[in-house]
C-alpha positions in Angstrom: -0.7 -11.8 -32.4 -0.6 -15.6 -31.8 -0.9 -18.8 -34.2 -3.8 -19.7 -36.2 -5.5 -22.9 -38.2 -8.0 -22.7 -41.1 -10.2 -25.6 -40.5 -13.8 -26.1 -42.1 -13.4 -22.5 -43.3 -12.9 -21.0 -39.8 -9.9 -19.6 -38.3 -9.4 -20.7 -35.0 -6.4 -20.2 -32.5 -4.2 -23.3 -32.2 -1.6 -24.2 -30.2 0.4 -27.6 -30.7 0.3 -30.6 -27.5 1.5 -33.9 -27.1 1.5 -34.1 -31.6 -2.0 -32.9 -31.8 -3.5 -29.4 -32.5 -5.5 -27.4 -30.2 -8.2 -25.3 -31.9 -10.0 -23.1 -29.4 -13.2 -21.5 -29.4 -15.7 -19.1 -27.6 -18.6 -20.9 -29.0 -19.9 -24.6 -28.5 -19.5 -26.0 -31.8 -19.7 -29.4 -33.1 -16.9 -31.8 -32.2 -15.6 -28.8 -29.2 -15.3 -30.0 -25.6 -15.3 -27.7 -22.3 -11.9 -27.0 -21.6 -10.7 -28.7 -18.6 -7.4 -27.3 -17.3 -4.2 -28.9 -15.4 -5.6 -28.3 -12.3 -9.1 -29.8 -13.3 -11.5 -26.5 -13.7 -14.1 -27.2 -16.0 -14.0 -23.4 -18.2 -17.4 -23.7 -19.4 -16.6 -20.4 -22.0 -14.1 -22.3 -23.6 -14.4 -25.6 -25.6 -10.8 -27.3 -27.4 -11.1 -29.9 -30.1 -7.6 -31.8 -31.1 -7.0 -32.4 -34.9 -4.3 -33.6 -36.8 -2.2 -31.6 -39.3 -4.0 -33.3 -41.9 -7.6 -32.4 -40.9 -5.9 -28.4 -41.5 -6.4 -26.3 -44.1 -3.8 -23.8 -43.2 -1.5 -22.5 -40.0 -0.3 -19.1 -39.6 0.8 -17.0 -37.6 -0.4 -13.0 -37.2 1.9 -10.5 -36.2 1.8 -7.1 -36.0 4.3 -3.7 -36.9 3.5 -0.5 -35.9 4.8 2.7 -38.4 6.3 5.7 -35.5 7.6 8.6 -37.4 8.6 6.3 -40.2 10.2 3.7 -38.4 8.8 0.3 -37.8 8.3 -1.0 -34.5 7.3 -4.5 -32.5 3.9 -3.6 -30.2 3.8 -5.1 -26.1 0.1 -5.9 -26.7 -2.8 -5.7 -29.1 -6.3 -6.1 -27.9 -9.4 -4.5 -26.6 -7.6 -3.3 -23.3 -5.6 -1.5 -25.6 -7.2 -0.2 -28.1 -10.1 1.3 -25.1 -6.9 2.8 -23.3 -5.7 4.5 -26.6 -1.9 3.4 -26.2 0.4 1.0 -27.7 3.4 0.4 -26.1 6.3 -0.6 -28.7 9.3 -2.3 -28.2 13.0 -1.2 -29.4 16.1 -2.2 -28.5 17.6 1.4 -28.6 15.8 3.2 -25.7 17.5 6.7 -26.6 14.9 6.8 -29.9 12.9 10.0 -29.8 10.2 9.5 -27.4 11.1 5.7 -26.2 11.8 5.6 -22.5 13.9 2.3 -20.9 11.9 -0.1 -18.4 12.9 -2.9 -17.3 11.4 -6.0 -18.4 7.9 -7.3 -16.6 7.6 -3.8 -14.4 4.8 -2.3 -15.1 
């Protein structure tokens, strides 16, 4: 899940500061800086470049839905952690659903 920007036919994940968009990357690529954070930390696996909306080809945004015994449901987390661990936890706002257990919110 997150937001996304099309630019030079590459997705990248964005994320909007100060009127300028934040493409990320894993990869040193032309035009991509080292990420230095708020605290000053040089992340030398991460390089940003800032564009404006007009050097974008498209934003979106992925989400994902999750089919439980026919009903549709929002998932916690997707990613490698999960997918290794062979669980998704879903989210639903009535806890007395067959199988769905209440938990408070940020307990793990």
């Amino acid at each position: 899940m997150g937001k996304y920007a099309k630019y030079n036919n590459k997705n990248y994940p964005v994320n909007l500061r100060n009127d300028k968009y934040r493409l990320r990357s894993n990869e040193h690529e032309n035009g991509f800086k080292e990420l230095v954070d708020l605290g000053g930390n040089i992340h030398h696996d991460i390089f940003i470049k800032e564009v404006t909306l007009d050097e974008i080809d498209l934003l979106f945004e992925l989400k994902y839905k999750i089919i439980y015994k026919g009903e549709e449901y929002e998932p916690f987390a997707i990613g490698e952690l999960v997918i290794d661990d062979g669980k998704i936890s879903l989210f639903s706002s009535d806890y007395e659903s067959d199988g769905f257990e209440k938990q408070e919110q940020f307990v793990i």
